[in-house]
KELO-909051 format. One record per residue (C-alpha): x, y negated, z; residue in one letter. Coordinates in pm, whole numbers, plus 50000, padded with zeros to 5 digits. Layout:
<pts>
XYZa;...
</pts>
This chain:
<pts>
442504973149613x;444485006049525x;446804985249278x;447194957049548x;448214980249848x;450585002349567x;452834964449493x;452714956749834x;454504990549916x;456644988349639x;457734952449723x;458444965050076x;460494995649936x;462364969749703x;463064948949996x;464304978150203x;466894985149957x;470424972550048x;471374945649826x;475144963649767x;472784991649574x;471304971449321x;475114965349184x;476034999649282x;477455005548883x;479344978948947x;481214985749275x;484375007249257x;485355018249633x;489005025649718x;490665038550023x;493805020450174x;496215015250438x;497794988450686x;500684982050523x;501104940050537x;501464921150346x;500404944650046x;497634958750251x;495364956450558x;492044950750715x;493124917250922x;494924899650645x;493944868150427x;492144884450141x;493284920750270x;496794917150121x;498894912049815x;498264940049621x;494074942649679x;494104908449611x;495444919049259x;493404949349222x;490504930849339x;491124900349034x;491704928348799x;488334945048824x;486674913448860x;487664902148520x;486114931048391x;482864928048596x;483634946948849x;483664942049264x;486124964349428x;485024979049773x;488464987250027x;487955012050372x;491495013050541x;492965043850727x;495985061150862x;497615065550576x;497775102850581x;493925103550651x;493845076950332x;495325103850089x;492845126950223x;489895107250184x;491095095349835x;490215130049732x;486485126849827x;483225121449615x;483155087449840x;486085068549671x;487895065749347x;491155069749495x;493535050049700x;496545023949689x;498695009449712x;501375039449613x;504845048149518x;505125069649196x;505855105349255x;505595135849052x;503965156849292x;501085131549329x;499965134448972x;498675172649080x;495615150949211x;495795118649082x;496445095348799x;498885067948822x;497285030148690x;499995006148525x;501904986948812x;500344960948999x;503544947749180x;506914953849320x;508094963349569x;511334958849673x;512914985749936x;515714997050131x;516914991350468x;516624969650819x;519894969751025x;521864950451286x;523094917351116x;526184926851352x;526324966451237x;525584958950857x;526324989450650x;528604988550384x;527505013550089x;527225022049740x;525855057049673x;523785074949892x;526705101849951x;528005071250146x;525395075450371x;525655109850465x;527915104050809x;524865076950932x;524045099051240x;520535090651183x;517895066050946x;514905057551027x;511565065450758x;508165069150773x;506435097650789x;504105104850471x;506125077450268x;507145085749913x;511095067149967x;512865071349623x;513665106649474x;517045110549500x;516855097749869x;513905121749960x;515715153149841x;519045144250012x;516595144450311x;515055174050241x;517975189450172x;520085179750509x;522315158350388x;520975125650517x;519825132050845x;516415107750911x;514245102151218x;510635103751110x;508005077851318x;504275064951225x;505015035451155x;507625008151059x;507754985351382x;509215012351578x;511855019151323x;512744979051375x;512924985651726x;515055016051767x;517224994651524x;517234966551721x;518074990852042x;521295000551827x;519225034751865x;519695042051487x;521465020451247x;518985019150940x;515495021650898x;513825027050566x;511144997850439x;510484972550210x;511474936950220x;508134920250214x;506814942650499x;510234937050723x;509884896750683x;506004902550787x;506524921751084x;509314901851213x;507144871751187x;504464887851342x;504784915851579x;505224898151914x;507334927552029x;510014921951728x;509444883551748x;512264879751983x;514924904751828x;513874891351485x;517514872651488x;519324901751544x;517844924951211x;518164915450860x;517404934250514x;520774953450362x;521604934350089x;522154964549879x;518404979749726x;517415016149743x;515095011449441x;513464980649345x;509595003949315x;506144998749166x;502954997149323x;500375012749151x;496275025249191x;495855060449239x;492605072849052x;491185105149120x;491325132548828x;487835131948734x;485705115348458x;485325086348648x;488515086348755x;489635082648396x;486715060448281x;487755031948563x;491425036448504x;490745024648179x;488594993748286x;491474987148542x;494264986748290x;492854968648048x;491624942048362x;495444941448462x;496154927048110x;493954898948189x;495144881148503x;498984869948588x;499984898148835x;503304880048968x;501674847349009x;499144863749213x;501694878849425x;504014851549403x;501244829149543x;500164849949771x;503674856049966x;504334820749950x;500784815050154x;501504847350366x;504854850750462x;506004809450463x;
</pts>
């Protein structure tokens, strides 16, 4: 009777369990942001570039878990016992103090919305240094040289929270550039209903900032390391661009 009433508590204890836990070696847990159509909670597959994280661990056995946030509470919560790190990200030096860079897992091709009637002519960025004011992110990484001109004064930028209000102060004629990528400008002018009617009037500078890579932050830790690894070596089996390529076509069409 004692060994009949001990299974039937252990059954009920096994049965308890979430079934997420009996995997839980094989669930790596990342922390993102909305950022279509790389990134985001509401989109087909969460995005282009989890979608391509996601195949990578998978063909080494692995199920990747995403939790989206603000993306300076993402960096923060990157840093936690809770996730392995965060994506999708810009490379910059000063984020290797707490993290470790994977090999790319896309492009991403940036530089600036404007006025298809105030299109700005340029070649350098010292051509851009009498713009009374361009629009960025705040947070972003932009591209080196750009983000020390910045810092430095001598481009003069109007930070917001988020990209579809830098679209609309362009649009408004309020400033004349805004910083972002061309992937995320054709998605929000597809999508945002407030930006849906301007949409004619903005277009992407046909001159690039930086065509960038996307990579996977890891965390500096053992693990960190140890999943990098399995990552990378993932990467190398599946077709990143077609991914990508396929996935634009479905998203952005």
């Amino acid at each position: 009777m004692r060994k009949l009433i001990y299974c039937l508590f252990f059954l009920l204890a096994v049965l308890a369990i979430p079934p997420s836990s009996f995997a839980e070696g094989k669930v790596v847990r990342f922390a993102s942001l909305d950022w279509p159509p790389y990134s985001g909670a509401s989109l087909p597959e969460q995005g282009a570039n989890i979608t391509v994280a996601k195949a990578a661990f998978a063909a080494m056995g692995y199920e990747l878990e995403v939790m989206f946030y603000p993306w300076a509470r993402t960096i923060m919560v990157a840093k936690t016992n809770q996730f392995l790190g965060y994506f999708p990200e810009y490379y910059a030096k000063e984020i290797e103090k707490d993290f470790i860079f994977s090999d790319p897992i896309g492009d991403s091709p940036l530089g600036f919305a404007e006025r298809k009637d105030n299109s700005v002519s340029w070649t350098t960025l010292n051509d851009l240094t009498s713009v009374k004011a361009i629009g960025v992110v705040r947070g972003y990484v932009n591209t080196e040289d750009f983000d020390k001109m910045a810092a430095a004064g001598l481009l003069k930028v109007e930070p917001v929270v988020e990209d579809s209000i830098n679209l609309r102060k362009v649009a408004a004629r309020r400033i004349p550039l805004a910083v972002i990528d061309k992937y995320v400008l054709q998605y929000i002018l597809k999508t945002d209903e407030n930006l849906i009617p301007k949409s004619h009037l903005l277009q992407f500078n046909p001159r690039l900032l930086e065509s960038k890579k996307l990579y996977l932050c890891f965390q500096k830790s053992d693990d960190g390391r140890r999943y990098l690894k399995i990552f990378n070596d993932g990467l190398k089996k599946i077709d990143v661009d077609k991914i990508t390529k396929d996935y634009f076509e479905k998203v952005l069409k």
